[in-house]
Backbone bond lengths (Angstrom), bond angles and torsions (degrees), N, CA, C in turn:
res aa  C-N    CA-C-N  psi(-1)  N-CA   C-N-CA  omega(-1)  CA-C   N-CA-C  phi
1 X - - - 1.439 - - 1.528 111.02 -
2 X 1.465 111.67 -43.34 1.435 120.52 -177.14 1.516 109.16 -59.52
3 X 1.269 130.92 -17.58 1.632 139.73 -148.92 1.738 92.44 -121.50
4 X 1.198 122.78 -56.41 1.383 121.49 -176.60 1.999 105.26 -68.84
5 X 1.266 95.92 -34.55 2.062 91.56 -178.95 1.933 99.66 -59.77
6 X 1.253 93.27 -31.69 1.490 108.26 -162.69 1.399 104.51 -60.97
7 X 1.230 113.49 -42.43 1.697 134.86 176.30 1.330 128.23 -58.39
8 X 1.538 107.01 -39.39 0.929 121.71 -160.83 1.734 98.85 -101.77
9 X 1.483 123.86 -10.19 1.242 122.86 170.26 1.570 105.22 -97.85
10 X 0.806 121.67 -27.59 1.697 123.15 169.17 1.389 104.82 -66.00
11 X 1.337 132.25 -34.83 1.493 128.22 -160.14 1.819 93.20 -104.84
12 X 1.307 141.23 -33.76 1.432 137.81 171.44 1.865 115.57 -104.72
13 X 1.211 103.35 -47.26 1.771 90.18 -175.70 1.482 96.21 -131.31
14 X 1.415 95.58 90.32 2.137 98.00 177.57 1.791 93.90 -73.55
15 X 1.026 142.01 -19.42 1.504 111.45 157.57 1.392 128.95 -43.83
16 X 1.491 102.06 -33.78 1.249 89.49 -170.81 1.643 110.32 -105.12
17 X 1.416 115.49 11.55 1.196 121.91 -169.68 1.610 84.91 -73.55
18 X 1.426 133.60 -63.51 1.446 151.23 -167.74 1.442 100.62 -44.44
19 X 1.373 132.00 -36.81 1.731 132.00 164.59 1.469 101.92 -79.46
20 X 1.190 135.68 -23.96 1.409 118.34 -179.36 1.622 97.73 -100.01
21 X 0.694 142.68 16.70 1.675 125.01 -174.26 1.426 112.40 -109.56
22 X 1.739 118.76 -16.52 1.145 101.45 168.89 1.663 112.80 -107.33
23 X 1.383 107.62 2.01 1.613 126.85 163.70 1.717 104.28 -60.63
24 X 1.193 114.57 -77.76 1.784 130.81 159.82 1.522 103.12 -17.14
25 X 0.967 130.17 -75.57 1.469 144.67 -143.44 1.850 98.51 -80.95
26 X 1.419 108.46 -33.21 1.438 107.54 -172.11 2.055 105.66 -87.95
27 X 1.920 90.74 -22.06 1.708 85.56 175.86 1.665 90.90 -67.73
28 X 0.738 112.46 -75.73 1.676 128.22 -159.17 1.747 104.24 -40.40
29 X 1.105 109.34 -49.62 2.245 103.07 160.08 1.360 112.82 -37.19
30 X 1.583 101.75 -67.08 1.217 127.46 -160.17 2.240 107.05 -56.28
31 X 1.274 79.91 -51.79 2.011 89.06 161.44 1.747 111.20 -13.89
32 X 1.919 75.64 -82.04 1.394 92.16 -156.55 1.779 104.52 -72.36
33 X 1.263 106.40 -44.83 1.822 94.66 169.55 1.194 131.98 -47.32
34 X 1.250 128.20 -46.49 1.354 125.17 150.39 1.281 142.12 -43.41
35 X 1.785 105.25 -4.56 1.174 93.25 -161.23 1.809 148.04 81.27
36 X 1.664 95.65 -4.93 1.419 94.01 -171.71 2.057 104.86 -89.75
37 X 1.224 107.96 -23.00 1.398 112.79 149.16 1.127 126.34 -127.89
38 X 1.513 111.92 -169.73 1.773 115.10 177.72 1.649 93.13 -130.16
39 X 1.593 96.81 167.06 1.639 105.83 -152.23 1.286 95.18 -62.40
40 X 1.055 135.69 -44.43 1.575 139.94 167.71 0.707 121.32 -15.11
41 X 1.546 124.07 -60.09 1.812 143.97 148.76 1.444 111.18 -0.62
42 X 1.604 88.38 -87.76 1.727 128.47 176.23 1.747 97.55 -37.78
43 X 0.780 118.94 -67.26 1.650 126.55 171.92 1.526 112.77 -20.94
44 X 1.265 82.09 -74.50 1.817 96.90 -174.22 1.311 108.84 -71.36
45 X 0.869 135.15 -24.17 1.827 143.15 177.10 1.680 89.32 -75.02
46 X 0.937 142.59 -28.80 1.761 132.95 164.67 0.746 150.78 -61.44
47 X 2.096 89.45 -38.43 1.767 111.89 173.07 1.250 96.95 -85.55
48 X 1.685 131.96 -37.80 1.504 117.25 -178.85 1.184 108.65 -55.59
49 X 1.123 136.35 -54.55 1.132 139.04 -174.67 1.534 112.14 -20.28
50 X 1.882 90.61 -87.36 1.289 109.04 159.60 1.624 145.39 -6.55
51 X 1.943 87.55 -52.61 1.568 105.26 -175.51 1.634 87.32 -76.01
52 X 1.331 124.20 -65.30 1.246 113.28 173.62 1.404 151.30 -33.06
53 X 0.939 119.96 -64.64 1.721 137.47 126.74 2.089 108.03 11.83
54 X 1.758 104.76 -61.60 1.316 134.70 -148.49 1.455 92.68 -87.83
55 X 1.330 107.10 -57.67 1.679 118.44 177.49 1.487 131.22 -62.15
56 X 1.638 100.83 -28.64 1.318 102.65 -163.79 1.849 99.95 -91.92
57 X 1.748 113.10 -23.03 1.477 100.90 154.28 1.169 137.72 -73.28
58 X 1.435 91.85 -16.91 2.127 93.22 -178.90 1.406 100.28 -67.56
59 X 1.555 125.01 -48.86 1.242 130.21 169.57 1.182 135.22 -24.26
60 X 1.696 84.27 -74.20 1.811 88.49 162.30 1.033 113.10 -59.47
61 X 1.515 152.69 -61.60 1.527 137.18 -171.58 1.463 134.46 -39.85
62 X 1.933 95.80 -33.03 1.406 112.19 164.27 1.239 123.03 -62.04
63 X 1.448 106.88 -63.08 1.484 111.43 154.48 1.665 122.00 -14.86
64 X 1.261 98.60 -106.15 1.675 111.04 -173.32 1.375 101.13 -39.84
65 X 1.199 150.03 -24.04 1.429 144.79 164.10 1.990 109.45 -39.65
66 X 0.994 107.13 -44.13 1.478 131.03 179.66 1.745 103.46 96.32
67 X 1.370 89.65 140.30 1.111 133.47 -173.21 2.446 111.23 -79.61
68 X 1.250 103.03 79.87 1.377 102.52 -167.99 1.528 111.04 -95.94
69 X 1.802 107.69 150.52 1.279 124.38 -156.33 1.950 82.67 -113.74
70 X 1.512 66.76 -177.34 1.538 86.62 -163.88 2.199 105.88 -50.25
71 X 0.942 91.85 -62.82 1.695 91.43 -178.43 1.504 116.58 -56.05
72 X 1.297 110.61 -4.79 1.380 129.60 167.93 1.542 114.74 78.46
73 X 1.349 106.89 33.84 1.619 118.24 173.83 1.942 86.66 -87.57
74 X 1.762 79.59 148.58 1.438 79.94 161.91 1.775 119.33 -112.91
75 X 1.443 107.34 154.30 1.414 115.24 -155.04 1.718 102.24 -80.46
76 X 0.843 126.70 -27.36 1.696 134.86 178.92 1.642 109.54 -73.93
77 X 1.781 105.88 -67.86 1.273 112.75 167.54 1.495 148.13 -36.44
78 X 1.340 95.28 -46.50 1.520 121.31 -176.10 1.635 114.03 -43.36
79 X 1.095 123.46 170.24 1.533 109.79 -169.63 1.774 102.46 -118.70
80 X 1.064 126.19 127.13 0.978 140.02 -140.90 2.072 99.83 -68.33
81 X 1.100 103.70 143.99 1.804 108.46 -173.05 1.550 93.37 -77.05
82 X 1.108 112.95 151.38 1.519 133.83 151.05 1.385 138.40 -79.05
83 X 1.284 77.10 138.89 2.329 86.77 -158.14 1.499 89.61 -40.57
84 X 1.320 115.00 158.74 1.493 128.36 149.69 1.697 108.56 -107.09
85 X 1.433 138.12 143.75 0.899 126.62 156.28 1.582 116.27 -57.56
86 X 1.681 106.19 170.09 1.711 101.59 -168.64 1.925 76.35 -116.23
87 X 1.096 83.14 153.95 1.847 97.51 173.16 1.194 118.34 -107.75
């Protein structure tokens, strides 16, 4: 979580990436000094990230492409139906 917030302020508000980066960097010391993981941890918390990071745009791209049903309307695109009154 600490690595993807980190990402996501570097990639939309780099002001605030510069207040989170030495916040980030002191959780992630602090981790392994304490003892609550081992660097290994830290490791793998990078590549998930990463894999995540990688996946969650392909996703979205798939996504917003629209999403089509069988008759081949697409479900995102489509233009929205009109209320009917209820009787």
């Amino acid at each position: 979580m600490t690595l993807i917030s980190l990402w996501f302020a570097f990639a939309y508000r780099r002001p605030l990436f510069w207040i989170y980066l030495p916040i980030c960097t002191a959780i992630i010391f602090s981790m392994v000094y304490l003892r609550f993981h081992y660097v290994i941890d830290i490791a793998a918390g990078v590549a998930f990230a990463g894999i995540t990071l990688l996946l969650g745009s392909a996703i979205r791209a798939w996504w917003t492409t629209g999403v089509l049903d069988r008759s081949g309307r697409s479900y995102i695109s489509s233009p929205p139906r009109p209320l009917t009154p209820s009787a």
